[in-house]
N, C-alpha and C positions, 0 to 999 in steps of 0.2 A: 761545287758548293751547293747544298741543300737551299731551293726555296723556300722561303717562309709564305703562309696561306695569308692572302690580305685580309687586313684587320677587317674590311666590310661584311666579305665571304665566310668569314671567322663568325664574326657575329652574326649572322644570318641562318648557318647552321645550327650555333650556341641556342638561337629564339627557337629554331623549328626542334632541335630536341625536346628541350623544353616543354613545348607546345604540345608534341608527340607521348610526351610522359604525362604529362596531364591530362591529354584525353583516355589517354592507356589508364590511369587513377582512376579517373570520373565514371572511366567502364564498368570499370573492377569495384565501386562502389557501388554501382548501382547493381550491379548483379547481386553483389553479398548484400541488400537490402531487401533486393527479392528473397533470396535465400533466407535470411534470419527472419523474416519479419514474418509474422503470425496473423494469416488471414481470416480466422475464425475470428480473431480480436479484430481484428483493422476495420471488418466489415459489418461490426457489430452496432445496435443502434439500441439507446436504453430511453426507457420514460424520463420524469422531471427529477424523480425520488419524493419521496414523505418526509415529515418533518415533523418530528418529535417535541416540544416546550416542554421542559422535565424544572421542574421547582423541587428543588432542595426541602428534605425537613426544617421546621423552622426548629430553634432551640429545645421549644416545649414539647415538639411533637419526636425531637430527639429523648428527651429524658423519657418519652412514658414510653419506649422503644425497646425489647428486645433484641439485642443484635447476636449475629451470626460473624465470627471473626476469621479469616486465611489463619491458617497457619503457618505459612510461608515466614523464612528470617528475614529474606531482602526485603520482603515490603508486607505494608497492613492495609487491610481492608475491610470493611466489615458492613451486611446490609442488615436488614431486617432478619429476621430471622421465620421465613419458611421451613428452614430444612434441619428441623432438628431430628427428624426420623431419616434422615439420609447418612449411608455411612460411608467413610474417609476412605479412597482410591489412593491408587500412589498418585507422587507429587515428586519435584523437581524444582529445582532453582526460578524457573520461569511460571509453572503453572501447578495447580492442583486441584482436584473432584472430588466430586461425591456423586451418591446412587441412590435412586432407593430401588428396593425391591418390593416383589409382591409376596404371594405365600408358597408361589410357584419357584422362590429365588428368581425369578426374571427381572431385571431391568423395567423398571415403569417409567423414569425418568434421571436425568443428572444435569448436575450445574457444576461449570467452572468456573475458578478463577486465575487471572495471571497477567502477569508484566513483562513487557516487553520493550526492544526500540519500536520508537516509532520509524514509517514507513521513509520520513523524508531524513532523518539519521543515515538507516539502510543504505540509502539513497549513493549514499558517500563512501561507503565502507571501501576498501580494496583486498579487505582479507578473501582469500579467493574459498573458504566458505558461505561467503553472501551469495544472496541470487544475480547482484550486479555485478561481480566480478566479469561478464561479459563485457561489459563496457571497456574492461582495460586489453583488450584484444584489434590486434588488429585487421580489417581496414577500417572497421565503423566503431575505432579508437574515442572514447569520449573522457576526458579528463574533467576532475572535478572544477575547475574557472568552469570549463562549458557547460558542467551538469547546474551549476549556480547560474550560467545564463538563463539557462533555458527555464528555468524555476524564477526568477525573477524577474525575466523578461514576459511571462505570462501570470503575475504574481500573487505565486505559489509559495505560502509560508509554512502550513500544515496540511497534514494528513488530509481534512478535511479541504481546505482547496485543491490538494494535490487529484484529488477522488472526485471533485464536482468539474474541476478541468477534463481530465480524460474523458468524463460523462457524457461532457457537453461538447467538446472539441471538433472540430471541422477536420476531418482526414484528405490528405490529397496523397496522389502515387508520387515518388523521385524518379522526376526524368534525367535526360542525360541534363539539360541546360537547368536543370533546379540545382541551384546552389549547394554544396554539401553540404554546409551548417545545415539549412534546411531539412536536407537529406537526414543528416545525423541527428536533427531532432523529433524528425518524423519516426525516425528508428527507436529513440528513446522511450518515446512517453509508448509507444508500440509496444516494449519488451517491461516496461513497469505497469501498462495494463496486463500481459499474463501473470505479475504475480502479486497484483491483487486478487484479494476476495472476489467471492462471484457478486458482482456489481448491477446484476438485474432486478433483483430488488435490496434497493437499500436505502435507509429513513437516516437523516440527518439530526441527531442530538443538538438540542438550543435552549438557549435559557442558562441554569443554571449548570450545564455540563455542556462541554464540549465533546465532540465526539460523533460516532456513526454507530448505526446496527446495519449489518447484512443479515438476510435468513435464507434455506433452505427450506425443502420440506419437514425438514424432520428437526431442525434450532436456528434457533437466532444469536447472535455473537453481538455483542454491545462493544465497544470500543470505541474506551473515555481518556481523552488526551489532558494530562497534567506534569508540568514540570519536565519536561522533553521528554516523560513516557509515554507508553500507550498501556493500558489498564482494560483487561478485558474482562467480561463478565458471560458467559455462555449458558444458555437453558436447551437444554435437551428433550426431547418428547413434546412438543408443543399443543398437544393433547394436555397435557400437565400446566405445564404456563402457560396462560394466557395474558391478553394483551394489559390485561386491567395487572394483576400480578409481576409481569417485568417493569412496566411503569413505577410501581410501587416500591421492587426493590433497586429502582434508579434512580427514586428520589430521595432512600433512604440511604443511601450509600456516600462512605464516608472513607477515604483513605487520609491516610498518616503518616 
């Protein structure tokens, strides 16, 4: 007759698998956080940011106003009107250009406009065209309840807090004994800082527009949050716009 294993011996085994599969998990997570995780970004350190107060046209300074309108069918836009010697680039559902040229046909300048989701939408996406579609991979698995923890337990509603968080945010490494929540949120905001904009400089929109600019050397990207869009407005050649100029068509700008 076959012995049966005592219930104690049973359960004392049952714990140390267990145990053994956990630490085998917790291994294996922390390695793949080494692996995934982006030390250009992680070790990165940014100033305070600028800040922009942009005042809306008042009514009157709207009516004696010139504007400049998208052509786009999803959405209307329309600023001041600089660019009536620029001419119409292609365009697509999300964005559309213009140029101008010199007498060389060269390129002296261009301005975009375009709509898009915004970043903390993205955020949630699982079509495995998003850039977050990593998240639904396994082992540094993040489901959206966690992607909404971790957004609202550091509370993160928009674009723009989403962007002054990572800025500001205190980095630490995953050890073995750091919690994986931890772990997996250290990974998170990790992998949504590489696909941000380059965030080294960037001036925070206030007043009467919400929103951010980031620039390079060579344009600046406006990006004005309304109605769960994101609304960009881009100057190219900044030789061409300056600061007095973008200001101007940020205050005169008007979507529909």
């Amino acid at each position: 007759m076959e012995k049966k294993m005592p219930r104690a011996k049973f359960l004392t085994l049952t714990i140390l698998f267990f145990v053994a599969l956990y630490i085998v998990l917790k291994l294996f997570i922390v390695y793949a956080q080494d692996l995934f995780m982006d030390n250009n970004v992680y070790n990165k350190k940014y100033n305070i940011g600028k800040v922009w107060k942009i005042e809306s046209y008042t009514e009157e300074e709207q009516a004696q106003t010139e504007y400049f309108e998208s052509q786009a069918s999803l959405y209307k836009m329309k600023v001041k009107n600089y660019f009536q010697n620029f001419e119409a680039g292609d365009k697509d559902n999300n964005y559309e250009y213009y140029l101008l040229y010199d007498e060389d046909n060269k390129i002296t300048a261009a301005f975009m406009m375009g709509e898009f989701e915004t970043k903390m939408h993205s955020i949630h996406e699982y079509d495995d065209s998003s850039y977050y579609f990593e998240f639904n991979h396994f082992p540094l698995y993040i489901s959206n309840i966690l992607r909404d923890y971790f957004l609202n337990k550091n509370h993160i509603k928009t674009d723009v807090d989403l962007i002054k968080y990572i800025r500001e945010r205190e980095k630490e490494d995953g050890k073995f004994f750091t919690p994986i929540v931890k772990i997996k949120e250290n990974y998170f905001f990790n992998f949504v800082e590489t696909n941000l904009p380059n965030l080294d400089n960037v001036t925070y929109l206030e007043g009467d527009l919400e929103g951010y600019m980031y620039e390079t050397d060579t344009f600046k990207q406006a990006c004005i949050l309304k109605d769960d869009k994101l609304y960009s407005l881009t100057f190219y050649k900044l030789e061409y716009f300056n600061d007095d100029m973008i200001q101007d068509v940020l205050r005169s700008l008007v979507i529909e």
